[in-house]
C-alpha positions, 0 to 999 in steps of 0.5 A: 471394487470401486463404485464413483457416483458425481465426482464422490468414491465410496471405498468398499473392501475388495473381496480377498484383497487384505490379508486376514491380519489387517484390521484397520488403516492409519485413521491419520492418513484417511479419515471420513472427511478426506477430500474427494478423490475423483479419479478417471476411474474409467480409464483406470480402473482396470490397473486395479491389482492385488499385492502381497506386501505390507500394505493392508489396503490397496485403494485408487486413489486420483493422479493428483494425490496419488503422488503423496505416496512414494510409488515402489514395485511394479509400474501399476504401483504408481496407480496405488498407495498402500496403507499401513496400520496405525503406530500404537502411538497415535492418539486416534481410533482405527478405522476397520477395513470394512468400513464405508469410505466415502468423501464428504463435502467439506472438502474439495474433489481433486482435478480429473485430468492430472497425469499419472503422478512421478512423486517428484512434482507438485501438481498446482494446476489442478491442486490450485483450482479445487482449493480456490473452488472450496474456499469460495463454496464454503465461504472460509474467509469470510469475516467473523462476526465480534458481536453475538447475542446470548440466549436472554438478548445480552450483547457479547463481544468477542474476547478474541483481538482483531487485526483489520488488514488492509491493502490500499485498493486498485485501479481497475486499468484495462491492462490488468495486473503486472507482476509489480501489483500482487506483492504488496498484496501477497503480503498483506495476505500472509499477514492475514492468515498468520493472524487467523492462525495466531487466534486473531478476528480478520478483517481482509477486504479488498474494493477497487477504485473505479473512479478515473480518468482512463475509462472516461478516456477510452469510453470518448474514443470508442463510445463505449460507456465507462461504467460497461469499460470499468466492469469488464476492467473489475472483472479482470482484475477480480479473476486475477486476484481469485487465481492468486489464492487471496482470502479476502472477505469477497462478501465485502467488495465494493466499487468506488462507482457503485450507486450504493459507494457514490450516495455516502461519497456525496454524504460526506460532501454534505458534512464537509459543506455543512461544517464549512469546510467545502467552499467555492472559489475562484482558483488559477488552475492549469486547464487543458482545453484539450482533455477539458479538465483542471490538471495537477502541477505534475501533469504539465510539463513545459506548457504541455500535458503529460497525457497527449502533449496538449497545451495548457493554460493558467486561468481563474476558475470556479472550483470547489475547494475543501478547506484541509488547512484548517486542519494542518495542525491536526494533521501534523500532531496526529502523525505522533504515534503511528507505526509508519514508515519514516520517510512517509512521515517526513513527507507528510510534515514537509507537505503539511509544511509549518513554519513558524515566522514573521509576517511584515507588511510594506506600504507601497509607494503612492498608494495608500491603500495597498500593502504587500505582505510578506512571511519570513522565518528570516526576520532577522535578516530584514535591514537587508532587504533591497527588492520585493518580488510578486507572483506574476499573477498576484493582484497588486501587479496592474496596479503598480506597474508603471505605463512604461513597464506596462508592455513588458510585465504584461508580456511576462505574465502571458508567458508565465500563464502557461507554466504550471507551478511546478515548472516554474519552481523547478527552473533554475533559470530565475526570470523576471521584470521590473513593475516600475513601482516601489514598496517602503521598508517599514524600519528604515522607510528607505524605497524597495523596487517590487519586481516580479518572478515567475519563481514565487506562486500566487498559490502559495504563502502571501504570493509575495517576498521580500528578497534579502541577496546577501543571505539567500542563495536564490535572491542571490542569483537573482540579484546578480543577474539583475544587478540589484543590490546586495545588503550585508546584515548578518556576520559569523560569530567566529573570529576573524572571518571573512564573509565572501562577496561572491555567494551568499551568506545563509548561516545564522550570525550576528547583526551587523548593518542593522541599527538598534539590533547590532550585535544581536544573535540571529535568534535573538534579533529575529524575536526583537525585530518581530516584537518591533514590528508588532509595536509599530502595527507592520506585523508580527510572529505569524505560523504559516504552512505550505499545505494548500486548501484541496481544489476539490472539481474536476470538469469530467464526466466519470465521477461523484456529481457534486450534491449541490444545486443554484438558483436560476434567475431570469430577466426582471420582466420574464415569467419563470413559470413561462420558460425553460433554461434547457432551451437555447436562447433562453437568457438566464443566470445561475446564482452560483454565489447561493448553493444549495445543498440537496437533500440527504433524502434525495442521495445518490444524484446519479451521473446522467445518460450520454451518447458523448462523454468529450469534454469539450472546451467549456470550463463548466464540463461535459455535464454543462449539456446534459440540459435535461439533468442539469435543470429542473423545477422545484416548487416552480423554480428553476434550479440547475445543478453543479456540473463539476464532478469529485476528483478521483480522490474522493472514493479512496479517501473514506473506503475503509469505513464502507469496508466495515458494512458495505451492505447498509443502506441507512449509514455508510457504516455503524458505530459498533462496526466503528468501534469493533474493527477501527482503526486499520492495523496494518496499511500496505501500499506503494510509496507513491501514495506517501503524501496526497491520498494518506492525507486526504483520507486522515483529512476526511477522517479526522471530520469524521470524528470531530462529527462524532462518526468514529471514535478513533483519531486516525484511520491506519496505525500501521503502514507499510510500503512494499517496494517496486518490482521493476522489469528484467532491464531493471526499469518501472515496468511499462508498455512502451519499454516492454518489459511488463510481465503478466502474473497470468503467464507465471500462474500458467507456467508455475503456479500462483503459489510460485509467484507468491512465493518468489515475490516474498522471496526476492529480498526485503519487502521494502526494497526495490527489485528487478523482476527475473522469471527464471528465479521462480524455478528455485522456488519452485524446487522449495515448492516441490521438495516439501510436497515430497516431504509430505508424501514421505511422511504419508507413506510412513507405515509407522510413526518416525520419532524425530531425532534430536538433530531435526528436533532442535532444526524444526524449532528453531524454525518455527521460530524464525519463521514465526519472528519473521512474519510478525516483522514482515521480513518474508524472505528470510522466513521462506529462506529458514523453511528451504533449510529445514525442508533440505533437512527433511529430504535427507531423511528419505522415507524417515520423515516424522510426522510431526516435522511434515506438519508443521512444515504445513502449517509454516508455509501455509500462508505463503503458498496456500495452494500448497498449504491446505493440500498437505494438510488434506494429505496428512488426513485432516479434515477441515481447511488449516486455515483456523488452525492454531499456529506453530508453538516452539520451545525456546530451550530446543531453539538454543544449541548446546554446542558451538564450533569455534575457530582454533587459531596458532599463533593468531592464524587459523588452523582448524575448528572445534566443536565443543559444550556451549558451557566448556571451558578453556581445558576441554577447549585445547583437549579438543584441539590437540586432536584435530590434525592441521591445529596438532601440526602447528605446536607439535614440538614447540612450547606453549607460551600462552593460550586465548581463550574467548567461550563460545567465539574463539581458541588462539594457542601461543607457540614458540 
């Protein structure tokens, strides 16, 4: 009978029901600890049925797994498995019949509502559920520990190598996750579990980056807090993750918004300010007073916000600003020797940007005491200089503007006010005015007008250039348009070539028009010119870079508040102990030119309570009226807090490290966590983040360590880049096109294993793909396919040896799949397992044991659903996810035959297949029995034979 009590049956003999012959059952197929088979017993249990046939047991096993075993005989043989008696091969005990059976808690009970398994398909919606449900209960991925004490207090480390890998953390959006989003996750988790499989510590983490402007939005026009909006987001995304089967340490998770997250945020502000890298400045921004917020140069376009069309003006503002320049160099070097992408790492020099160049100063006309300076890579080209241009916003225009060119640059400056940079460099339209005034050529003392264009940033470089026409494309242009003139100083060294008058010439040369430096080489005249310069005091050589300092404060409500405080002063005659800045009408100042930095004891300064979150049109941010938290007393004075908060950026810039030892309350991360885990081993992320946030996270990073925090230069030593998965119109998934596809729906139709699957599937990782649902049946055939294949392995009453054609397939199986994971080429890898599972169902009911295992073992971290439920079938206890990988031998992975083409007369006529080894004798025997190839020299004469071993036969007839 069979007896179910909570889910766990005990198996006991039914009386009469074995032949007196069985003694035992295969103790691979069943052992104590196999999962818990909770069947609807009730509505099975009266199917029961005694058989006289080769099995030695009948027991009731659950719909789910019943389908491991191929159901033949009667209907009511669907219901049971028959077991046979273990091949005297197999290096295990038997088991007697009479044993108790029972289910142990180590592995997970079976779903209780699958239909009557057909042996063809592989339940996943139960099977993935009870196998989430046992990976969360007995915490199999949680990190291990690389630190151990011994019994007399000694230290020991983990002789074991670690693999810390890492996916660049979400958003938690309220839209959830598309289809697009767990591919690069997918990837990463494979890497994870291959690495646990290959004897390696893992550390899988997973946060989200809660931070951000959407919330913030949603919570002004609902009146919904963000924090309640963010946590209900994480939720989702959490729940979607779990489904989807990933090992993350789920004990590590950490939200950028948790209190716990903001203290060590603000820490590393304090060490940044301390170090003198955090600084106050008054920065031309792009302020929407709209949204009431600072946005970046690609969030305006035209005058308008991305975001709602809102316009957008240029003004100063009092911003804080992390001084990342002063590490350019540091950020550059370090790029040397990490494994990244190299399109990644072009990107980051050219952001990074350095040049080396000259710096030359021009006196400006009738005004002694004002120089505009200029940086050039193009020193060589300076006799050739005909007019300077200043950003419109650069402080030296009101200056020199000339009254009667007053109305007119002033007018071109308002315009140009509303553009973001961006615009305005990317504009082919070179607009500009003349200011009325002059600069002097330092060489020549000759007098250059100084125009104005919207086309040079007061952002970037000097906010001033000296425009050469004749050799620039751009001068150029502007030149022509504004009929300025156009100097020749640099000529081809090729003889007998002619510059063209009608474009620029950009190539290097010689001088020519250029007084003493005539006839120099560009290099040449380019160091004698700078030399010259640097005599005369009006320059030098000078190394510049286009990396601007991080505008580091957003006007927003939903972020790090700044731990910063000022002192607030009063009227000389005011009695500060008699008022109270939080009252309207109180006339007081903020000394924002003395910050304070609050204490490391007093961390976190947590975000105040408000009803309204709106920003405002106040440049200071919604903060600015939460009076009550903004101003307080201190040993009885009046201090008000800073009212910007962090940037986004802030959280994902140092997540990683919290990774390490989210709990700890006195570090945001010890140095033996540090020195254990650091640097990350392998980063996946989308492209989109090749430059800001892998620059701004080494940027924090690199003053870490030269604060002595780490003991490792860089954070991510490997990076990879998975590409975008685009809608079926083979557009960037989105709303408005309406081609978002929700991974809930292909979990629900096919199983997260299928969606894993098909995203590793669908070509290189790397490379950009349009999404097409009805792909995901093939993999679900693969899915299906090795599921049987496991069951007729199971079913097998006696051990299959594997033949010598299924031997040499599976090893070289192994190894590609093995090669092809360490190389992240997934496709290939799931494409060499279709093969050798093809393979196996050609087999029928001959399916080795073996074979099915590592099959198992191969697809595992793939499809873990999948993985782990074969493993249980074929009897083994624990989770496969710490079993040792797949070993092949390399001598089974080389074939010992080849086929080769058989040409006559150079056309080809039919193959052969012959001994790797053979030579050019047995290579024509074997010929001259193929029938098409003995057609073609049957009667003819031999003239010569081409012989090429292993690759080709051409036989020469007449």
């Amino acid at each position: 009978m069979i007896c179910a009590n909570d889910g766990l049956l005990s198996f006991r003999l039914m009386k009469g029901a074995l032949p007196k012959k069985s003694a035992s059952v295969n103790p691979h197929r069943h052992r104590d600890n196999l999962p818990s088979y909770n069947n609807n017993h009730r509505r099975h249990n009266s199917h029961l049925h005694q058989r006289s046939c080769k099995a030695k047991l009948l027991i009731l096993v659950d719909p789910v797994s019943s389908s491991a075993f191929r159901a033949t005989g009667s209907t009511h043989a669907r219901r049971a498995a028959f077991l046979p008696s273990p091949p005297a091969n197999r290096a295990a005990a038997t088991r007697t019949s009479t044993r108790l059976l029972e289910t142990a808690a180590s592995t997970p009970a079976a779903s209780t509502d699958a239909p009557a398994a057909t042996g063809t398909g592989y339940p996943f919606s139960q099977i993935e559920p009870k196998w989430q449900s046992y990976w969360k209960k007995h915490h199999t991925f949680k990190t291990p520990d690389r630190r151990s004490a011994t019994p007399d207090g000694q230290i020991v480390k983990s002789p074991r190598k670690k693999k810390y890998i890492l996916d660049m953390f979400p958003y938690p959006s309220g839209a959830g996750l598309h289809v697009g989003h767990p591919e690069g996750y997918t990837a990463s988790d494979v890497m994870a579990r291959y690495y646990r499989m290959t004897a390696h510590d893992v550390l899988h983490p997973i946060g989200w980056d809660s931070f951000g402007l959407p919330a913030e939005q949603f919570a002004i026009n609902t009146g919904t807090h963000p924090e309640i909006t963010t946590a209900a987001n994480i939720a989702n995304f959490k729940r979607q993750l779990q489904m989807l089967g990933f090992s993350y340490d789920w004990d590590k998770e950490v939200a950028t918004t948790d209190v716990g997250y903001v203290k060590w945020t603000q820490w590393i502000f304090l060490q940044l300010y301390k170090k003198g890298l955090a600084k106050q400045s008054e920065v031309s921004v792009n302020w929407c007073p709209a949204l009431g917020t600072v946005l970046a140069n690609e969030e305006v376009i035209n005058g308008l916000s991305e975001r709602g069309d809102h316009p957008v003006v240029r003004l100063p503002l009092r911003q804080w600003v992390l001084k990342i320049t002063e590490y350019a160099d540091r950020l550059e070097k370090g790029l040397q020797g990490l494994d990244w992408p190299a399109g990644t790492m072009v990107a980051q020099e050219q952001w990074i940007g350095k040049s080396e160049g000259t710096e030359i100063v021009f006196a400006v006309d009738g005004r002694d005491d004002q120089n505009v300076t200029v940086f050039t890579t193009r020193a060589d080209t300076l006799f050739g200089v005909t007019y300077l241009t200043l950003a419109p916003e650069h402080p030296l225009v009101p200056l020199i503007t000339t009254p009667s060119q007053k109305d007119d640059v002033d007018a071109y400056v308002t315009t140009t006010s509303s553009r973001s940079d961006l615009d305005r460099t990317s504009n082919k339209d070179k607009t500009g005015v003349f200011t009325g005034g002059y600069a002097i050529h330092p060489l020549t003392n000759e007098k250059i007008p100084i125009w104005i264009g919207d086309y040079v940033l007061g952002s970037y470089g000097t906010g001033a250039v000296m425009a050469v026409p004749a050799h620039d494309e751009r001068d150029f242009e502007f030149a022509k348009k504004f009929g300025l003139d156009v100097k020749w100083v640099v000529e081809s060294k090729e003889e007998g070539h002619e510059l063209s008058k009608e474009e620029a010439f950009t190539q290097y040369g010689v001088n020519v028009n250029s007084g003493e430096f005539n006839g120099l080489t560009t290099e040449e005249a380019k160091k004698a010119i700078t030399a010259k310069l640097s005599e005369i005091s009006a320059g030098g050589s000078k190394i510049t870079y286009k990396l601007r300092d991080w505008v580091f404060s957003r006007q927003r409500y939903w972020g790090e508040p700044i731990p910063i405080y000022f002192p607030v002063d009063f009227p000389n005659d005011v009695d500060p102990t008699t008022v109270d800045p939080k009252m309207d009408g109180c006339e007081h100042t903020i000394r924002y030119d003395k910050p304070i930095p609050v204490d490391e004891a007093d961390l976190p300064l947590k975000l105040p309570e408000m009803d309204d979150f709106s920003p405002g049109d106040d440049p200071a941010g919604c903060l600015a009226r939460a009076k009550e938290w903004r101003y307080f007393q201190k040993d009885g004075k009046w201090y008000a807090r800073e009212t910007n908060t962090m940037p986004q950026w802030a959280g994902s810039c140092w997540y990683y490290f919290r990774f390490l030892d989210p709990k700890n309350d006195d570090a945001a991360f010890s140095p033996e966590l540090d020195e254990d885990w650091m640097p990350v081993d392998l980063y996946v992320g989308g492209a989109e983040h090749a430059v800001l946030h892998l620059l701004y996270a080494r940027f924090w990073h690199q003053v870490l360590y030269d604060l002595g925090y780490t003991k490792h230069p860089e954070p991510f030593q490997k990076l990879v880049h998975q590409g975008m998965i685009l809608g079926s119109d083979g557009e960037k998934m989105s709303k408005s096109r309406g081609n978002v596809v929700n991974p809930d729906d292909v979990v629900d139709a096919h199983g997260a294993d299928a969606l894993r699957l098909y995203e590793m599937f669908m070509g290189p990782l790397e490379a950009v793909k349009p999404w097409q649902t009805s792909q995901v049946a093939g993999v679900v055939r693969f899915q299906n396919k090795l599921y049987n294949v496991v069951q007729s392995a199971v079913q097998n009453e006696s051990d299959v040896a594997m033949d010598e054609e299924t031997t040499k397939i599976l090893h070289k199986t192994m190894k590609k799949v093995t090669e092809d994971i360490e190389s992240m080429s997934f496709n290939t890898a799931i494409s060499a397992m279709m093969v050798l599972t093809n393979h196996l169902t050609t087999l029928k009911d001959k399916v080795p044991w073996e074979a099915a295992e590592k099959l198992t073992l191969m697809v595992s971290p793939f499809a873990p659903h999948l993985g782990e439920e074969c493993w249980n079938l074929l009897g083994h206890d624990k989770s496969l996810a710490y079993h040792p990988w797949v070993e092949y031998d390399e001598a089974l992975c080389v074939d010992n035959t080849v086929t080769i083409g058989v040409q006559v007369n150079g056309k080809k006529r039919g193959e052969i297949e012959i001994s790797v080894d053979a030579d050019q004798e047995v290579a024509v025997e074997q010929a001259m029995k193929v029938q098409t190839i003995l057609n073609q020299v049957d009667g003819k004469e031999v003239k010569k034979v081409i012989f090429v071993p292993g690759r080709i036969l051409n036989i020469i007839v007449k």
